[in-house]
TORKOL-4160 file (C-alpha; in steps of 0.2 Angstrom, whole numbers, padded with zeros to 4 digits, m for minus):
393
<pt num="1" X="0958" Y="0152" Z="m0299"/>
<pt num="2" X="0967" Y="0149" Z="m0315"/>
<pt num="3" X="0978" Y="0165" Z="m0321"/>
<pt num="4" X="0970" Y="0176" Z="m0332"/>
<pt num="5" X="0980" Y="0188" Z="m0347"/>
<pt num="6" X="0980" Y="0208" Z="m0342"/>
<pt num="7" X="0970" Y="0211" Z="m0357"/>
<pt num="8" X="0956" Y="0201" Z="m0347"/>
<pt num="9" X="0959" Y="0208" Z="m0332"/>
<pt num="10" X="0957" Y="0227" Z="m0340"/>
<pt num="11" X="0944" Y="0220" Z="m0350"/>
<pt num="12" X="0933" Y="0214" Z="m0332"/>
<pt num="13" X="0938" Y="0232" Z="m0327"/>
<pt num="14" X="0930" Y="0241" Z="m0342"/>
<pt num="15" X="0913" Y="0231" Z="m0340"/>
<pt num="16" X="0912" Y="0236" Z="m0323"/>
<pt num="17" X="0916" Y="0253" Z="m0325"/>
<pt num="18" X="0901" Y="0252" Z="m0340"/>
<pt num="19" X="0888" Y="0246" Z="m0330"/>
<pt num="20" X="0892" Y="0255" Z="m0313"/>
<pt num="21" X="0896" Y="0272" Z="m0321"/>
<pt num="22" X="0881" Y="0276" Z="m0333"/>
<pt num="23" X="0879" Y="0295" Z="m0331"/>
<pt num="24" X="0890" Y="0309" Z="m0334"/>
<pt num="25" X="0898" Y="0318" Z="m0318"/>
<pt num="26" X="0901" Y="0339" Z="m0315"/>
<pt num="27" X="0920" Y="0339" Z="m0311"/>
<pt num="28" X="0928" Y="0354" Z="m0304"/>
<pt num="29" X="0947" Y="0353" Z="m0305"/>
<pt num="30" X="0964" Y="0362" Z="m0313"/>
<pt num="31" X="0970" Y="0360" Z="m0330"/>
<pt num="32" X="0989" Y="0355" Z="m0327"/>
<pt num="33" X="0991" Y="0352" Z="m0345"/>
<pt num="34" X="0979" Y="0356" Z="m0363"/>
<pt num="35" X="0986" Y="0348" Z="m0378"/>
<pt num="36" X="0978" Y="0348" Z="m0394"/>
<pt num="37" X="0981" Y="0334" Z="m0406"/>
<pt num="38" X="0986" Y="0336" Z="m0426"/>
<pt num="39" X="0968" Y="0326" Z="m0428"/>
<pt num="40" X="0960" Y="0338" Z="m0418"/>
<pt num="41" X="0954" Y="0331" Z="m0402"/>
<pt num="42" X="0960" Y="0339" Z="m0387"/>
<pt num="43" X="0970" Y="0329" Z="m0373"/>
<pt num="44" X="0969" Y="0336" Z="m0355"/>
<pt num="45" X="0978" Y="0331" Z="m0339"/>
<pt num="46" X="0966" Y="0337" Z="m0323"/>
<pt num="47" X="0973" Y="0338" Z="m0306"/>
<pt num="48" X="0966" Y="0345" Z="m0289"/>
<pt num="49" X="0979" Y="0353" Z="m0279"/>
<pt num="50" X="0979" Y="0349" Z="m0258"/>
<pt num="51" X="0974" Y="0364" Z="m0246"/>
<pt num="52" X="0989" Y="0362" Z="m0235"/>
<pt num="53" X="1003" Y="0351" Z="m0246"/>
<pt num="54" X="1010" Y="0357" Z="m0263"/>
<pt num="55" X="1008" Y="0340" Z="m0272"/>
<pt num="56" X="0992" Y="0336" Z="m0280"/>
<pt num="57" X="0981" Y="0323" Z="m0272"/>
<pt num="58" X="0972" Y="0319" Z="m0287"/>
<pt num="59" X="0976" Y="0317" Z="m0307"/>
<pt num="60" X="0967" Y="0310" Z="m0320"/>
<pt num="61" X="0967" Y="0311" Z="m0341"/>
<pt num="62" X="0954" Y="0316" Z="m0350"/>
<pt num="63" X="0949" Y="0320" Z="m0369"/>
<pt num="64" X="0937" Y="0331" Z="m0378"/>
<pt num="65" X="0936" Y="0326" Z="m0397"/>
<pt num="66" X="0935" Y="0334" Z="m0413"/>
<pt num="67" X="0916" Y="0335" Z="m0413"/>
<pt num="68" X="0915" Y="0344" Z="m0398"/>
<pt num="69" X="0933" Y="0354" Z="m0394"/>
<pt num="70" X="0930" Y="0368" Z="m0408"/>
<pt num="71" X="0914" Y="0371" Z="m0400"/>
<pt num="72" X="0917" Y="0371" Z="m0380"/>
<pt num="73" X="0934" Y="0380" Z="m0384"/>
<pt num="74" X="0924" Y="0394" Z="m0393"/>
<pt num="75" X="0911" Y="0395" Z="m0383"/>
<pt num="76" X="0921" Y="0394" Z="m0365"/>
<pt num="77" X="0934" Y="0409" Z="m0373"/>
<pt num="78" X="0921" Y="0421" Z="m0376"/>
<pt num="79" X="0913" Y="0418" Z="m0362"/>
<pt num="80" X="0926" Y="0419" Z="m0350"/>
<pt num="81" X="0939" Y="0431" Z="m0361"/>
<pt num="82" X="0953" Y="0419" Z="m0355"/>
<pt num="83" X="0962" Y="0405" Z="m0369"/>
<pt num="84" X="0957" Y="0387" Z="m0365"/>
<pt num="85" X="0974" Y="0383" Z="m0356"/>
<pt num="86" X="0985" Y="0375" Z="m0342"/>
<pt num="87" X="0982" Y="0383" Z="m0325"/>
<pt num="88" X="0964" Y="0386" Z="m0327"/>
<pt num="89" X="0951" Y="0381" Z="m0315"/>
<pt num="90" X="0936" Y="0373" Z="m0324"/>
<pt num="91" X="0920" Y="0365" Z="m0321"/>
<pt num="92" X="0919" Y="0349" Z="m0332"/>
<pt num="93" X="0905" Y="0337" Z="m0337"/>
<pt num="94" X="0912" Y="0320" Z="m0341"/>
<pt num="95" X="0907" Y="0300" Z="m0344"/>
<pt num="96" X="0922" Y="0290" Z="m0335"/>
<pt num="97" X="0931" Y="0278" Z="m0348"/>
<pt num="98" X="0943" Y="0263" Z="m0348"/>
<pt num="99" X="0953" Y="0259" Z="m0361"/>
<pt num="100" X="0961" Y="0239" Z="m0362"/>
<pt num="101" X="0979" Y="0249" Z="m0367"/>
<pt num="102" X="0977" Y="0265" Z="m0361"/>
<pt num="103" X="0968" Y="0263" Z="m0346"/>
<pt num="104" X="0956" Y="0274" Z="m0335"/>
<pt num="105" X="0952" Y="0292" Z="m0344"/>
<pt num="106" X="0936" Y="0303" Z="m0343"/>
<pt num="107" X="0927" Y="0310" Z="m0359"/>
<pt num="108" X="0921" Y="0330" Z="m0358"/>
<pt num="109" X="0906" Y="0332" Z="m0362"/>
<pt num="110" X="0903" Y="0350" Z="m0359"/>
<pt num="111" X="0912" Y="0364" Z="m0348"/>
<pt num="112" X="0905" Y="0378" Z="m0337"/>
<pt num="113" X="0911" Y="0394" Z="m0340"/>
<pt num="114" X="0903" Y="0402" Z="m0328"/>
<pt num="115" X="0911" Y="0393" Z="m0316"/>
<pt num="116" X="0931" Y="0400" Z="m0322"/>
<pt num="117" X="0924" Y="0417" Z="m0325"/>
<pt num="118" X="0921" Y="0415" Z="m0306"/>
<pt num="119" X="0938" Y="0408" Z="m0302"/>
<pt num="120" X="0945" Y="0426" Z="m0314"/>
<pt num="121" X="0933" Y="0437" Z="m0303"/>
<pt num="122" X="0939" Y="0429" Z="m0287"/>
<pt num="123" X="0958" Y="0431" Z="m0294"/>
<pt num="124" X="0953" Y="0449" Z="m0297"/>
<pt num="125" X="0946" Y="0451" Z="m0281"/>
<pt num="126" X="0960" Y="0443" Z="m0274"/>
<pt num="127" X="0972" Y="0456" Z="m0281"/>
<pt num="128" X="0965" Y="0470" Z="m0278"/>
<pt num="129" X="0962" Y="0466" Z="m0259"/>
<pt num="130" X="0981" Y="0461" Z="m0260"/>
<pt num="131" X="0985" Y="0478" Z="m0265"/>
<pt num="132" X="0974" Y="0485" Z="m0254"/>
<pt num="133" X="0980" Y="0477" Z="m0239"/>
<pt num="134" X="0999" Y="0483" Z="m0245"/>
<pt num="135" X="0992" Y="0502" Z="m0244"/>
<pt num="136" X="0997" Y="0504" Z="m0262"/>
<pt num="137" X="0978" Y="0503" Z="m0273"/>
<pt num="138" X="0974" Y="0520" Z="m0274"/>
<pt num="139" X="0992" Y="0527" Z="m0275"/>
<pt num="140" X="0989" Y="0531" Z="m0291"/>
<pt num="141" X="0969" Y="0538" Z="m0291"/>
<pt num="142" X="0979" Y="0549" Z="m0279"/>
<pt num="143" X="0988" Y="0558" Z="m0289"/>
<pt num="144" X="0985" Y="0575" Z="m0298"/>
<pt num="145" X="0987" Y="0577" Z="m0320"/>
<pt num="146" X="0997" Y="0589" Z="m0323"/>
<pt num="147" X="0991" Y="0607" Z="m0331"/>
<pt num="148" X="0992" Y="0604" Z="m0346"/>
<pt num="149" X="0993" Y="0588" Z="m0351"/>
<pt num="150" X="1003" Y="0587" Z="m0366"/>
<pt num="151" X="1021" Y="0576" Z="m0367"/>
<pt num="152" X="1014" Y="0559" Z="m0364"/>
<pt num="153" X="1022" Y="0541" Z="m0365"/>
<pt num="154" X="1012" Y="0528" Z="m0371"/>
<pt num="155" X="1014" Y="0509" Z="m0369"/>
<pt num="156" X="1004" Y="0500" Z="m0384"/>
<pt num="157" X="1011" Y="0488" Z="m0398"/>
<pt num="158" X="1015" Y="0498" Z="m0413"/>
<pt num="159" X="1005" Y="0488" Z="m0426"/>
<pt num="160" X="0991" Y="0489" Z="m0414"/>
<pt num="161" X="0976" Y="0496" Z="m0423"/>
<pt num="162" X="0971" Y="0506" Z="m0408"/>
<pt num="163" X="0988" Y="0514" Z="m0407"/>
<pt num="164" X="0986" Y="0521" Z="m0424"/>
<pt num="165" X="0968" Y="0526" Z="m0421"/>
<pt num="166" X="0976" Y="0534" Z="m0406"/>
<pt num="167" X="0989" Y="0545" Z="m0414"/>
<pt num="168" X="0979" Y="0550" Z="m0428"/>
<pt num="169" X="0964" Y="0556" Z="m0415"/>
<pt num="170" X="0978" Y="0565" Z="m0407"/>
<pt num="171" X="0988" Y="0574" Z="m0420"/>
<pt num="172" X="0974" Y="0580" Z="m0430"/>
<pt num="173" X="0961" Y="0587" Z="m0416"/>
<pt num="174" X="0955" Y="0599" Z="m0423"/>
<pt num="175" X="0958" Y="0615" Z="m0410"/>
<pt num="176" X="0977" Y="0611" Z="m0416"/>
<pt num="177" X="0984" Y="0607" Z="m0398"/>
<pt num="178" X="1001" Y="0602" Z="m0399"/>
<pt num="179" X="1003" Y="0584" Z="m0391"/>
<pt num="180" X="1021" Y="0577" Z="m0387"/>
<pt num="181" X="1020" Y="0558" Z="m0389"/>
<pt num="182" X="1033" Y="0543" Z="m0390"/>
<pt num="183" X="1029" Y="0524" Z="m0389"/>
<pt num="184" X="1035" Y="0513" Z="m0379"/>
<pt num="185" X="1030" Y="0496" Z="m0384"/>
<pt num="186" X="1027" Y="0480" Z="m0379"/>
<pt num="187" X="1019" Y="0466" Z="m0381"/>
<pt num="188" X="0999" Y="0466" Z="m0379"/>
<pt num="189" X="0993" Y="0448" Z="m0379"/>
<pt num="190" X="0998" Y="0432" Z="m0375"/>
<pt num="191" X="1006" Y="0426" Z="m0359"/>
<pt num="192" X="1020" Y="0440" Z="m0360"/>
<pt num="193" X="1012" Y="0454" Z="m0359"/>
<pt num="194" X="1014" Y="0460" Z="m0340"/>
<pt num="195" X="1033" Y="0456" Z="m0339"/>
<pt num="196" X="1034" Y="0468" Z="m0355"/>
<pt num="197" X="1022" Y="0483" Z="m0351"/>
<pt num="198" X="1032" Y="0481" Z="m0334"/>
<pt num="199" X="1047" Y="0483" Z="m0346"/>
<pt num="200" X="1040" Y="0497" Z="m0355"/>
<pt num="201" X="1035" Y="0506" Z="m0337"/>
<pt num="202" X="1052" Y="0505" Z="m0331"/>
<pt num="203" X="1060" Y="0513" Z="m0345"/>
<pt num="204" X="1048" Y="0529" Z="m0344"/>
<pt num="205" X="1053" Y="0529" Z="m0325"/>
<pt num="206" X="1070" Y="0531" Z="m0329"/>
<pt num="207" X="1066" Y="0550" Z="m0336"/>
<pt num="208" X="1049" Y="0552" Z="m0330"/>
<pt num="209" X="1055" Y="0572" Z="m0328"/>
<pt num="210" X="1052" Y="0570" Z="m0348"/>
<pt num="211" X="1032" Y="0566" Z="m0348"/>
<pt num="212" X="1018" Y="0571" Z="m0339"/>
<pt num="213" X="1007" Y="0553" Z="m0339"/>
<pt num="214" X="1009" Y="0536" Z="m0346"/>
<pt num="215" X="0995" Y="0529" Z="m0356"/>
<pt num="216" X="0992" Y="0509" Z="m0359"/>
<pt num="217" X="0980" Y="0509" Z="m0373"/>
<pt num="218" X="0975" Y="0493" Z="m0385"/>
<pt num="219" X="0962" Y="0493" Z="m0398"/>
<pt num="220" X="0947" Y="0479" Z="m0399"/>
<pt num="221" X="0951" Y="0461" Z="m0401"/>
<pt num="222" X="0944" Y="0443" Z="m0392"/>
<pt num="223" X="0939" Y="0445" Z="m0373"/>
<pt num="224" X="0953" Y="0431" Z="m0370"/>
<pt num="225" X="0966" Y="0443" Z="m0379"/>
<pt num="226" X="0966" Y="0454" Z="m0364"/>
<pt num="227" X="0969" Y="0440" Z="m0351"/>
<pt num="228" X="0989" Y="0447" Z="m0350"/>
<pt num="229" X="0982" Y="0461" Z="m0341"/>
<pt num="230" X="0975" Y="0451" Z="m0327"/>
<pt num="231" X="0991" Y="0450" Z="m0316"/>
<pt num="232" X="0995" Y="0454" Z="m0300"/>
<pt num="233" X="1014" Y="0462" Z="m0304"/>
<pt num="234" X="1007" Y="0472" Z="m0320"/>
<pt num="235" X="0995" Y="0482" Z="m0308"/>
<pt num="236" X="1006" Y="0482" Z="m0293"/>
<pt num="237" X="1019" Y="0494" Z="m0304"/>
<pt num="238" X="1004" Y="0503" Z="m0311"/>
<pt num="239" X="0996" Y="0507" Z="m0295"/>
<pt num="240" X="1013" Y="0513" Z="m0288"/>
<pt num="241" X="1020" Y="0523" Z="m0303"/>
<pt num="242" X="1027" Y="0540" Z="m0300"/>
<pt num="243" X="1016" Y="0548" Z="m0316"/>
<pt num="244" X="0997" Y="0546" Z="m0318"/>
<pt num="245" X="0995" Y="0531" Z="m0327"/>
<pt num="246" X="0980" Y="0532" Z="m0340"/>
<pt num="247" X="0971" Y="0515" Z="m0347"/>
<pt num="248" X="0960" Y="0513" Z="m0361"/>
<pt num="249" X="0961" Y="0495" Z="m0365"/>
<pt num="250" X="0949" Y="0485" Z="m0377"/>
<pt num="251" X="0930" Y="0489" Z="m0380"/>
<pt num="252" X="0916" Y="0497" Z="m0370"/>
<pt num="253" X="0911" Y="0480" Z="m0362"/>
<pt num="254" X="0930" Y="0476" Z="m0356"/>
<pt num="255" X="0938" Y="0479" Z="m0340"/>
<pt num="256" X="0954" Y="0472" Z="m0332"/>
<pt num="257" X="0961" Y="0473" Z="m0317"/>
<pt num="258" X="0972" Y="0490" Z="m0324"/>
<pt num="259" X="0956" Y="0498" Z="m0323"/>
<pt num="260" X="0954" Y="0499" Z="m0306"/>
<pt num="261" X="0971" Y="0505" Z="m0300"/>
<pt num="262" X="0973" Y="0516" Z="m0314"/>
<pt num="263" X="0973" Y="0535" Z="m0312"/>
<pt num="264" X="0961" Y="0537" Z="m0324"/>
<pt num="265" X="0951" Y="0521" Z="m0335"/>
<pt num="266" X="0945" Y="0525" Z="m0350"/>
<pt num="267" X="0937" Y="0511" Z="m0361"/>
<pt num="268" X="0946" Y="0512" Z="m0378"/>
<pt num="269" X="0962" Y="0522" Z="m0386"/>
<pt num="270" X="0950" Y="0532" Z="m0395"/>
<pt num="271" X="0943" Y="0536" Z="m0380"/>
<pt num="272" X="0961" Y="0542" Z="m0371"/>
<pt num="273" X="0965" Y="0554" Z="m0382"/>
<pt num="274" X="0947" Y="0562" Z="m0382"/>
<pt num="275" X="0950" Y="0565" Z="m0364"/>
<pt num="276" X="0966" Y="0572" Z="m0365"/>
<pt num="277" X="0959" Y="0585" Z="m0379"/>
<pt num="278" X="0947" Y="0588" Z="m0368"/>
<pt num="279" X="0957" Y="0592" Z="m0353"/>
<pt num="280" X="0967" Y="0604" Z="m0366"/>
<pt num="281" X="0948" Y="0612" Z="m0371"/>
<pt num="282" X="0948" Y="0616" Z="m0352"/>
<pt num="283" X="0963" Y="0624" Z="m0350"/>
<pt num="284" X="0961" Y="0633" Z="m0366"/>
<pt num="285" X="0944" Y="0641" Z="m0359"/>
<pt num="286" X="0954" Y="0646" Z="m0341"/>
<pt num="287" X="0964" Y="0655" Z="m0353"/>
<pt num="288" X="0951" Y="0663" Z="m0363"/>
<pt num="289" X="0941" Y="0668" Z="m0344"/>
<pt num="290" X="0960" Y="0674" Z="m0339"/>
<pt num="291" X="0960" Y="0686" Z="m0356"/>
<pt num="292" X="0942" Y="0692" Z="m0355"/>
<pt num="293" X="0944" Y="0696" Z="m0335"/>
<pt num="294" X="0961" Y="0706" Z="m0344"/>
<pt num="295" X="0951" Y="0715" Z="m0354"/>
<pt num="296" X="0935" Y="0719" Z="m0343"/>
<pt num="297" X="0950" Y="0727" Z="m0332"/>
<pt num="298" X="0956" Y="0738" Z="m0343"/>
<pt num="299" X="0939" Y="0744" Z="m0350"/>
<pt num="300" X="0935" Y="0747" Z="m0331"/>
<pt num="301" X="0950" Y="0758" Z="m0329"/>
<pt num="302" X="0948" Y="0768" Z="m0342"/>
<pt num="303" X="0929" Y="0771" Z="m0339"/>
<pt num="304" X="0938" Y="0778" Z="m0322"/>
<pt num="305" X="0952" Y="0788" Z="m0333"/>
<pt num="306" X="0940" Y="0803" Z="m0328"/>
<pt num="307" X="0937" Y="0801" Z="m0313"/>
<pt num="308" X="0957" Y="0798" Z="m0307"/>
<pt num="309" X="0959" Y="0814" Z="m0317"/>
<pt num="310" X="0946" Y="0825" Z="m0307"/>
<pt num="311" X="0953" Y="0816" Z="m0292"/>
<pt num="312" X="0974" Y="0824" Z="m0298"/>
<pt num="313" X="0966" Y="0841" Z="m0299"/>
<pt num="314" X="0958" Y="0841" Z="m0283"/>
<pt num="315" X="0975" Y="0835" Z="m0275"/>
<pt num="316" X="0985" Y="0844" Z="m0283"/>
<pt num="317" X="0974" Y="0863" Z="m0277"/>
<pt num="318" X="0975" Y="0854" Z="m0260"/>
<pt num="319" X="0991" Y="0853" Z="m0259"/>
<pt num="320" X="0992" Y="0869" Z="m0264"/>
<pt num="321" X="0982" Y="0876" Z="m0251"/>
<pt num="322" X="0990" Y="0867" Z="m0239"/>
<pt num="323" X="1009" Y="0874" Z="m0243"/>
<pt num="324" X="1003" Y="0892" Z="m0244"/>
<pt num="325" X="0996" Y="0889" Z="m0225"/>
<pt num="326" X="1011" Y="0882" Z="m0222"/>
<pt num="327" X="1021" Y="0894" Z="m0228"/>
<pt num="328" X="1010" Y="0908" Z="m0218"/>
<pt num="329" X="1012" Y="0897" Z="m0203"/>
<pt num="330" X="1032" Y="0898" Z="m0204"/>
<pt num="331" X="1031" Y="0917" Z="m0207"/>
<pt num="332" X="1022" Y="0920" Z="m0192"/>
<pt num="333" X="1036" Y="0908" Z="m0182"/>
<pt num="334" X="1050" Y="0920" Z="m0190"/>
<pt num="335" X="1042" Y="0936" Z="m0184"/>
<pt num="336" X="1040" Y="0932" Z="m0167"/>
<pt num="337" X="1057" Y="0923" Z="m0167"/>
<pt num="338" X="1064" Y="0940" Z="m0172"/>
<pt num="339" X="1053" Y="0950" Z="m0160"/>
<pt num="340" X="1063" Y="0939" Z="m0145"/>
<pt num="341" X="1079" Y="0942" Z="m0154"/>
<pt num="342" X="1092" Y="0949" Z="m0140"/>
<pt num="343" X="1100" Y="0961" Z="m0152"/>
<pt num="344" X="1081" Y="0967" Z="m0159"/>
<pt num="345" X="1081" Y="0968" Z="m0139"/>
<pt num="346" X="1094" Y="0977" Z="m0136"/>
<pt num="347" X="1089" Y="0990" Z="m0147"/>
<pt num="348" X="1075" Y="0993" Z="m0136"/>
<pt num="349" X="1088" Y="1003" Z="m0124"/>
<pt num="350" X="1091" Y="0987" Z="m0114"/>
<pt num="351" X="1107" Y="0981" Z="m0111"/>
<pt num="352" X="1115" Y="0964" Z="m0104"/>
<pt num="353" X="1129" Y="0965" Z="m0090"/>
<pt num="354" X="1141" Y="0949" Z="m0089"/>
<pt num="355" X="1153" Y="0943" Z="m0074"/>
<pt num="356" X="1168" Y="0932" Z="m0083"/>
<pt num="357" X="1155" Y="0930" Z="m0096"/>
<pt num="358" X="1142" Y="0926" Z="m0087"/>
<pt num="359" X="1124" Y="0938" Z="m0086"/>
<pt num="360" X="1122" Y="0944" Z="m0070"/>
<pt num="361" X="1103" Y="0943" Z="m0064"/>
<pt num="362" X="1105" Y="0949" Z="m0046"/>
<pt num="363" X="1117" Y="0963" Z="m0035"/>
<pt num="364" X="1121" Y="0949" Z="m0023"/>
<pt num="365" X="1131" Y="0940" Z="m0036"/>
<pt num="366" X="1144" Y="0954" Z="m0035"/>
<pt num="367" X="1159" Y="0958" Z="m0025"/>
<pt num="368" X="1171" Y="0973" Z="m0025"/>
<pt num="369" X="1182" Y="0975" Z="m0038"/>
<pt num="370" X="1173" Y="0964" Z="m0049"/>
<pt num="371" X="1177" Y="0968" Z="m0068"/>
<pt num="372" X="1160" Y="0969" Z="m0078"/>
<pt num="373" X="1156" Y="0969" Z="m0097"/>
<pt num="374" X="1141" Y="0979" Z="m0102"/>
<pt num="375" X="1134" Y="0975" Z="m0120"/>
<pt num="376" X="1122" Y="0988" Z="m0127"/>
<pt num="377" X="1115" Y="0987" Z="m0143"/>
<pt num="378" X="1129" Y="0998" Z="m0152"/>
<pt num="379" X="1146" Y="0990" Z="m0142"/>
<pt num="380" X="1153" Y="0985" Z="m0125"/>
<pt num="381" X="1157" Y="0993" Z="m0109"/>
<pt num="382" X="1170" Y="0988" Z="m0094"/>
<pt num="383" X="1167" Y="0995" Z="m0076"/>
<pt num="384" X="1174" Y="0990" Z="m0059"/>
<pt num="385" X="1160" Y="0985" Z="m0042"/>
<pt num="386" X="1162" Y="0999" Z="m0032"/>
<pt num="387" X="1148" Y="0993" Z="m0018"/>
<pt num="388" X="1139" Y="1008" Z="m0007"/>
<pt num="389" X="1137" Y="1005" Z="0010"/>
<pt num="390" X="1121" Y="1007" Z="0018"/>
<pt num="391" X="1120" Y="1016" Z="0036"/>
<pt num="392" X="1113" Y="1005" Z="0047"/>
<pt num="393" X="1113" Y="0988" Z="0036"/>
């Protein structure tokens, strides 16, 4: 066979690419790279990663052009809340192409975003089962908001819209509760936001004695906008922080993974400070119970002023009564205590005869010559034992 040119040989390869691949092909793969031409098509680089090796086991270019990339990029972005960008998993429909000068390259047709919203929810899942398995995902829910809850440090950008909607809602609540604030900011889009609002969480843990919860608040914006918040390291801090960490990110339809390792979710700032004049209302009203159960008191005690005096009164002639038998009672003790009296005794005619200073109750106890003292009532008297003999004894 006669040599043939390379153009021919790409050329033979392009016609049999054409006539054996007429259809259009559902692709899943990984975008590696997503660059967008000044002409406005959109050149991709598709790889499929191998289960057990790190290097990818299959590559391959494809384009999406200007009539069509506008329109899949818009439409896959709200859709999915996540910017059209490398490291995505995607569902792709595409035509195969050969080029003589630039070789083999498929053409997107269409993409499936409900295939990568599938891939984020799986991520999702994937995190929080990560964090569950680590013991940490409800360390946070567990912990109890201070009474009140008034110094609070908030992470939000501060030209953020929801920011300022925040402060103002705050600062001007119309019970007049006074709210100690301070931002911390950092960044809330784009592809640095969890290292900075990790940034921003380490600095209010450096004098968390200062506050009493953190809130993360961002206003409204595109779903893909919120796609920082998605990180495993940004809800691992969250979920382990000291303080009560308060969310309230995006629009009603929103959530992030921050919701669901939060103390407390909230879906918009506006939202976050209504609860935390709400949880001012409440202590507020124990206040007010605390006063009125104050004042039922002291109404009850004086509705009893006359009874405690009736009650005095009564005491007071019981007492009485009770010291004048008393004093009846020691009277009579006195009297008979005098009655026994040895002096009031001797008096009687009775007298009290001592040997060396003792009484002497019986004769026996005596000998001759024994010196006795007699007391009688008016003085003393010595004598001498002079014992008579009895005939006979």
């Amino acid at each position: 066979m006669a040599p043939i040119t390379l153009y021919e040989l790409n050329r033979m390869v392009k016609e049999l690419i054409a006539d054996s691949f007429t259809d259009s092909y559902w692709v899943t793969a990984e975008l590696s790279e997503v660059r967008a031409a000044t002409r406005g098509h959109c050149y991709l680089e598709l790889v499929e990663q191998g289960e057990h090796s790190a290097a990818p086991i299959a590559k391959a270019r494809a384009v999406i052009y200007s009539n069509l990339f506008p329109l899949l990029k818009q439409t896959f972005e709200e859709a999915t809340g996540q910017v059209f960008r490398s490291g995505l998993k995607v569902q792709l429909e595409v035509s195969i192409s050969f080029h003589e000068a630039y070789g083999y390259s498929l053409v997107v047709r269409d993409i499936d975003p409900t295939y990568t919203l599938g891939a984020m929810e799986q991520l999702r899942r994937q995190i929080l089962l990560q964090l569950e398995r680590e013991g940490v995902l409800e360390m946070n829910k567990d912990l109890v908001l201070p009474r009140p809850l008034q110094r609070i440090a908030v992470i939000s950008s501060a030209t953020a819209a929801g920011y300022g909607d925040f402060c103002n809602q705050l600062d001007n609540n119309a019970q007049g509760y006074a709210f100690r604030h301070q931002l911390f900011p950092a960044l809330m889009q784009g592809d640095g936001t969890a290292r900075s609002v990790i940034g921003a969480l380490e600095a209010i843990a450096n004098e968390s004695d200062r506050w009493d919860a953190v809130v993360i608040i961002r206003g409204g914006g595109a779903v893909s906008d919120l796609a920082g918040f998605e990180n495993y390291d940004l809800a691992a801090n969250c979920a382990q922080f000291p303080l009560p960490v308060i969310v309230g990110i995006g629009h009603d339809r929103d959530t992030t993974v921050l919701d669901f390792v939060a103390n407390t979710s909230l879906k918009t700032p506006t939202a976050v400070a209504a609860f935390l004049i709400e949880r001012m209302d409440e202590e507020a009203g124990i206040l007010r119970n605390y006063e009125r159960i104050g004042q039922l008191a002291v109404r009850f005690l004086e509705s009893r002023r006359g009874q405690v005096q009736q009650l005095e009164l009564g005491l007071r002639s019981a007492l009485r009564q009770y010291m004048q038998t008393l004093h009846y009672s020691l009277d009579t003790f006195e009297r008979a205590i005098a009655h026994y009296d040895p002096v009031n005794i001797l008096r009687l005619g009775y007298s009290i005869t001592r040997l060396n200073g003792k009484a002497v109750a019986s004769v026996s106890a005596l000998a001759d010559g024994d010196m006795l003292t007699t007391q009688f009532a008016d003085g003393t008297a010595t004598s001498v034992v002079k014992k008579r003999e009895v005939n006979g004894a």
